[in-house]
C-alpha positions as a LaTeX table, in Angstrom:
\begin{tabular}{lrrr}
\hline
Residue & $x$ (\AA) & $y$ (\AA) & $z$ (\AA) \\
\hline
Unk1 & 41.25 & 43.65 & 3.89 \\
Unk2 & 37.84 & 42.84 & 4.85 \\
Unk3 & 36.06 & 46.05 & 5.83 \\
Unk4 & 33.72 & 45.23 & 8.69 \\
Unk5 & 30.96 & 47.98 & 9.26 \\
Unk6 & 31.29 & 48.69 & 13.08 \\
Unk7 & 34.59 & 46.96 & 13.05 \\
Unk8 & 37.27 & 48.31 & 11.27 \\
Unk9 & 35.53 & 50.86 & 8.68 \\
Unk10 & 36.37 & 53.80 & 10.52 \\
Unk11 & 39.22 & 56.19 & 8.30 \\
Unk12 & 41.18 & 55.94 & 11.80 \\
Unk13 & 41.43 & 51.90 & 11.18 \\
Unk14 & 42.89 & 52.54 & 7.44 \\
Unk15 & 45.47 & 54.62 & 8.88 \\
Unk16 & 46.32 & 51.86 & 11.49 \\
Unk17 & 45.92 & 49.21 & 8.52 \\
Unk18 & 48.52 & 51.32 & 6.39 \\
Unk19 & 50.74 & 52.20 & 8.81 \\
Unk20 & 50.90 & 47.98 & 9.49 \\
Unk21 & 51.39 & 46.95 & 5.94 \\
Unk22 & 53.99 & 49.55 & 5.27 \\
Unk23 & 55.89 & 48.22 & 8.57 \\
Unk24 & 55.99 & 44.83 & 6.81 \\
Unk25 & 56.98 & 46.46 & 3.41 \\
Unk26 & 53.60 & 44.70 & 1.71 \\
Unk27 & 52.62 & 47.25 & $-1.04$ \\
Unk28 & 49.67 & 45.63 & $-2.35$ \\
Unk29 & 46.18 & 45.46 & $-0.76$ \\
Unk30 & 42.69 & 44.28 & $-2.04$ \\
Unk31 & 39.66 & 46.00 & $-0.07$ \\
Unk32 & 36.22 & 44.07 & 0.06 \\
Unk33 & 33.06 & 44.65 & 1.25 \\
Unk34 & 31.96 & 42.69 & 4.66 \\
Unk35 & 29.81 & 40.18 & 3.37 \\
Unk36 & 26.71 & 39.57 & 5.25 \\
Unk37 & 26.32 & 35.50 & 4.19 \\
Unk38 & 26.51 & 34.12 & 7.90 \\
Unk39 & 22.42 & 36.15 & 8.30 \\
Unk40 & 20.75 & 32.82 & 7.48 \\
Unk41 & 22.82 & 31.04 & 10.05 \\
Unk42 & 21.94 & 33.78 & 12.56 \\
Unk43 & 18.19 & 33.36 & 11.86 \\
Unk44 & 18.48 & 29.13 & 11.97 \\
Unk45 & 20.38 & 29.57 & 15.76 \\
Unk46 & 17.74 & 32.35 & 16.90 \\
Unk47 & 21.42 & 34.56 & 17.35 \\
Unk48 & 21.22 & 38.22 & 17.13 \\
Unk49 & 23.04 & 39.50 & 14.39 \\
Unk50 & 25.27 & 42.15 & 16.25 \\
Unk51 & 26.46 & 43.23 & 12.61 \\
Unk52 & 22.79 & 43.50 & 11.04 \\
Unk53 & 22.19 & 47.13 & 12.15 \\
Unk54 & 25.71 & 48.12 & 10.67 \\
Unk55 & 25.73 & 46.19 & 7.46 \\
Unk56 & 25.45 & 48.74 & 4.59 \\
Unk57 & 27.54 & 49.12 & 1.40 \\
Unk58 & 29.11 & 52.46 & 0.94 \\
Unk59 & 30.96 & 52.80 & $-2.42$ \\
Unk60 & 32.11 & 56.73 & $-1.34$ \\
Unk61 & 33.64 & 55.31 & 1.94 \\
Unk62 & 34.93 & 52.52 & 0.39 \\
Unk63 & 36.82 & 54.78 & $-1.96$ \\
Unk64 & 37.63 & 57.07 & 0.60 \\
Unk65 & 39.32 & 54.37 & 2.79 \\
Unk66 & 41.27 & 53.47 & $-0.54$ \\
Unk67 & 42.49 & 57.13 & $-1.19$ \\
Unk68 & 43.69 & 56.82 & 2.88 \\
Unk69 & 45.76 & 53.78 & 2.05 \\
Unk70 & 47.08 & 54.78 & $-1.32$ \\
Unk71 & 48.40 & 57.98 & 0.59 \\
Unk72 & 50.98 & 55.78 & 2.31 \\
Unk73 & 51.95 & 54.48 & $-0.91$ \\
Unk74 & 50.27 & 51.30 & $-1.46$ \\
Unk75 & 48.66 & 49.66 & $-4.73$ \\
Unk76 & 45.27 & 49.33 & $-3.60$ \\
Unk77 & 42.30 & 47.80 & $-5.28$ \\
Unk78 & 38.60 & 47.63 & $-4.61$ \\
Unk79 & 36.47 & 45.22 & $-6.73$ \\
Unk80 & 33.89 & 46.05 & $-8.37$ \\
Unk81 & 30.32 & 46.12 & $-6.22$ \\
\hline
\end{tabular}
């Protein structure tokens, strides 16, 4: 699972994401951090970046998202930053 700032980062969303996976008996889940590669592309087009003000990397949230998902049971691993 991608985890989008502004998208689907919100502890509500993991319980919706768990609550999916476990539905479809899938025990195993990798969470990553949004990556923000597409800016340059944003800056070539003159585009605003509707991400750009949301775009952080929180290692507590990230593990606290985990914790949510591993509550339901699931094997859940976060790489490293």
């Amino acid at each position: 699972i991608s985890v989008i700032p502004g998208i689907n980062n919100a502890i509500s969303d993991a319980h919706q994401f768990a609550k999916l996976l476990c539905e479809h008996q899938i025990k195993d889940v990798e969470l990553v951090h949004y990556q923000d590669l597409g800016k340059r592309k944003y800056e070539d087009f003159q585009i605003p970046d509707m991400l750009a003000e949301n775009f952080s990397h929180d290692p507590t949230h990230l593990a606290e998202y985990a914790n949510v998902l591993r509550g339901y049971g699931l094997n859940v691993t976060v790489p490293l930053q």
